[in-house]
Backbone bond lengths (Angstrom), bond angles and torsions (degrees), N, CA, C in turn:
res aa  C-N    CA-C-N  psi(-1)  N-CA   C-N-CA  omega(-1)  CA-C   N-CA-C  phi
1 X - - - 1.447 - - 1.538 108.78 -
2 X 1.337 130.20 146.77 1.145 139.26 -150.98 1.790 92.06 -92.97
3 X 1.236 110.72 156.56 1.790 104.28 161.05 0.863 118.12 -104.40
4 X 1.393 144.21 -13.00 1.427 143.35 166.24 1.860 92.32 -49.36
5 X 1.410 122.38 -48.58 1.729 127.81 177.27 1.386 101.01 -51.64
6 X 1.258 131.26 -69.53 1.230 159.28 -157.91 1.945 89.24 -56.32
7 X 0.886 89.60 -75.34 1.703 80.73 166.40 1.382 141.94 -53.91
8 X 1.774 111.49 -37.83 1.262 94.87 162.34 1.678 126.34 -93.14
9 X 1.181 103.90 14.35 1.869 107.57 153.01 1.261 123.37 -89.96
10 X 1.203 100.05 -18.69 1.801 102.67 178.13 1.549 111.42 -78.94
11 X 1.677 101.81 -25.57 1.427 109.83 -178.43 1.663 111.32 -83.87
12 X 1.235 117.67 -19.62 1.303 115.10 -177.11 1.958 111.90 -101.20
13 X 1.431 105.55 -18.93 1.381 133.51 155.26 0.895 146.66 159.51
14 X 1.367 118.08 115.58 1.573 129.33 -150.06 1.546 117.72 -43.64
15 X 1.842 106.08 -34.33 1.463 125.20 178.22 1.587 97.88 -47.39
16 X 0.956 133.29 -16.28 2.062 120.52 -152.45 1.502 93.93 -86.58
17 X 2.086 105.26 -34.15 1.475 76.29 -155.72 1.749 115.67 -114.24
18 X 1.837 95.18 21.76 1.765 117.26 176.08 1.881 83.97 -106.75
19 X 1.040 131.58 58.11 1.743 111.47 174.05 1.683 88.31 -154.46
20 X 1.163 151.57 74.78 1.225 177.10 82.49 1.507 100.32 21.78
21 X 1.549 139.06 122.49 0.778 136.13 -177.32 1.360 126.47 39.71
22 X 1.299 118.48 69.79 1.457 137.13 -170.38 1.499 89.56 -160.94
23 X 1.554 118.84 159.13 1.469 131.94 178.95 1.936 79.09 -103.85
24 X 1.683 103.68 129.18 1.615 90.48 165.02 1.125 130.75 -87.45
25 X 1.559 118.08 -13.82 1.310 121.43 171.41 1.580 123.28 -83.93
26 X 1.490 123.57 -15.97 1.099 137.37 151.18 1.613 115.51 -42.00
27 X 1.565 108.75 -68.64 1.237 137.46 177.11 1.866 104.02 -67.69
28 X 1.046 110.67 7.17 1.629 97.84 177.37 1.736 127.61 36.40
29 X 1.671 79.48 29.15 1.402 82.90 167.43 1.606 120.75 -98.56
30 X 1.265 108.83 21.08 1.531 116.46 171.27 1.584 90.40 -168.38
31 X 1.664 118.80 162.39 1.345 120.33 -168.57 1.762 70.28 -170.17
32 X 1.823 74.45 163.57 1.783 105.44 -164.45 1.335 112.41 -56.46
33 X 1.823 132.81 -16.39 1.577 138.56 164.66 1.754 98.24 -47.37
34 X 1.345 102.84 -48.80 1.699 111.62 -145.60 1.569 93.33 -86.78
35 X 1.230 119.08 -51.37 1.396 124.90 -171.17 1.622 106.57 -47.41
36 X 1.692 109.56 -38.21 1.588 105.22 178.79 1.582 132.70 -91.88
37 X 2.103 90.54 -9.41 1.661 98.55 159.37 1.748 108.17 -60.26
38 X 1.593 95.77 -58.63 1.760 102.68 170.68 1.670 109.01 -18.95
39 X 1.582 107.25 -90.21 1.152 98.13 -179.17 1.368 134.76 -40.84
40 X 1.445 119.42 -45.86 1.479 106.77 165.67 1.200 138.91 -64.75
41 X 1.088 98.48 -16.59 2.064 110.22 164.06 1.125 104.37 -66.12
42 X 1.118 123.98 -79.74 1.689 130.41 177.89 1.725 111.38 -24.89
43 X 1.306 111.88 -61.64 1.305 120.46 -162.74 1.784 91.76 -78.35
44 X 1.166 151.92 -7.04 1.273 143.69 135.88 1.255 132.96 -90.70
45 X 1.447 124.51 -4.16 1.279 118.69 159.83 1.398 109.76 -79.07
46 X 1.436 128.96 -67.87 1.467 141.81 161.38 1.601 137.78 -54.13
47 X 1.560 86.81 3.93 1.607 103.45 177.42 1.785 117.97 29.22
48 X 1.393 107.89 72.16 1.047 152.35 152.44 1.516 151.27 -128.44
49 X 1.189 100.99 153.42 2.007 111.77 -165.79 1.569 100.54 -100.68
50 X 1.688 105.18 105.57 1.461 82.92 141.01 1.251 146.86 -46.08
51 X 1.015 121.47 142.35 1.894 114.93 146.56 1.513 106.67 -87.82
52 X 1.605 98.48 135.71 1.054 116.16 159.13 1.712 127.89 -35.41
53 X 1.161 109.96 -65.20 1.748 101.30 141.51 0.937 145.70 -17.54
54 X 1.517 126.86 -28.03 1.257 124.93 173.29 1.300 117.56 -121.13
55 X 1.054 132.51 32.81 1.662 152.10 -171.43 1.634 95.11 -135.12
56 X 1.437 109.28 67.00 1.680 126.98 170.81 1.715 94.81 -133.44
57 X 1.652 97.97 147.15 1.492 112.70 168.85 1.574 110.69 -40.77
58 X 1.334 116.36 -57.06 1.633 110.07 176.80 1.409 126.06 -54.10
59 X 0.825 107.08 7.57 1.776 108.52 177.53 1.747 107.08 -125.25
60 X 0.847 94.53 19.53 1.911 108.56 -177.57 1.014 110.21 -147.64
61 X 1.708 130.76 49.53 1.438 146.65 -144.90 1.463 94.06 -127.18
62 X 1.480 118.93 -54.21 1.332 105.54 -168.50 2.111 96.76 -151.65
63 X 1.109 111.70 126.80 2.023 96.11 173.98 1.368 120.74 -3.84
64 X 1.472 112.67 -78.02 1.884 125.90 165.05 1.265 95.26 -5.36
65 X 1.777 117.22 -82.79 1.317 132.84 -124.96 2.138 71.30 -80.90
66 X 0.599 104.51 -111.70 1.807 108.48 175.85 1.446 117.33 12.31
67 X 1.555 134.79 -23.60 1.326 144.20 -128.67 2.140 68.79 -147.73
68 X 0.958 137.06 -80.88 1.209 131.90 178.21 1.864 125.49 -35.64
69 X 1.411 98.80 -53.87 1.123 103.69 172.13 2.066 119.80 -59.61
70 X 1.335 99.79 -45.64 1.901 110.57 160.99 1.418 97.38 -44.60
71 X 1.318 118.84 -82.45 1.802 110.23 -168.88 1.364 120.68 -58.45
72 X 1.407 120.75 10.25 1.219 113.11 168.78 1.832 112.69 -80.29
73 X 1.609 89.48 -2.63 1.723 95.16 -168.49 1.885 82.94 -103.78
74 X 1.400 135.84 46.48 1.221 102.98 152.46 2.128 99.28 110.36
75 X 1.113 96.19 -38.11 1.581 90.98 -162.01 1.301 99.24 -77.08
76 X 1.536 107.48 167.40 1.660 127.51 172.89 1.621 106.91 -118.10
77 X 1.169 112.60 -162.06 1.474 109.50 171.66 1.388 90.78 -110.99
C-alpha cells in the first residue's frame, strides 16, 4: 500500500487504518462525508478521476479494497 494512501486515511481517520478485518462502513468507521474527502484526496494527490462507478459503499469496505479500486486508475505501489 502506498503512503501518500496511508496518509490520506490517517488524515481523514486514523481508525481506517488500525481496524484490519472489519467492514468500515458497517463498523461506521468511515460514512459517505469521509468516503468523498477519501475520494478527493486521492483524486488530487494521484491526479485522477473517479468514475462514478466506483464511489459505492463496497469499495470502501476495508484500505485493500480502497487502495485496489485507486490502481484501477493506472497506479502501482
Amino acid at each position: 500500500m502506498n503512503e501518500k494512501f496511508k496518509e490520506i486515511l490517517n488524515e481523514v481517520n486514523p481508525e481506517i487504518l488500525e481496524s484490519e478485518g472489519v467492514n468500515l462502513m458497517e463498523e461506521k468507521i468511515i460514512d459517505s462525508l469521509m468516503v468523498m474527502r477519501i475520494v478527493t484526496m486521492a483524486e488530487n494527490v494521484f491526479n485522477i478521476d473517479f468514475e462514478p462507478d466506483d464511489i459505492l459503499p463496497e469499495n470502501f469496505t476495508s484500505p485493500d479494497i480502497i487502495w485496489k479500486t485507486i490502481q484501477k486508475y493506472g497506479l502501482n505501489e
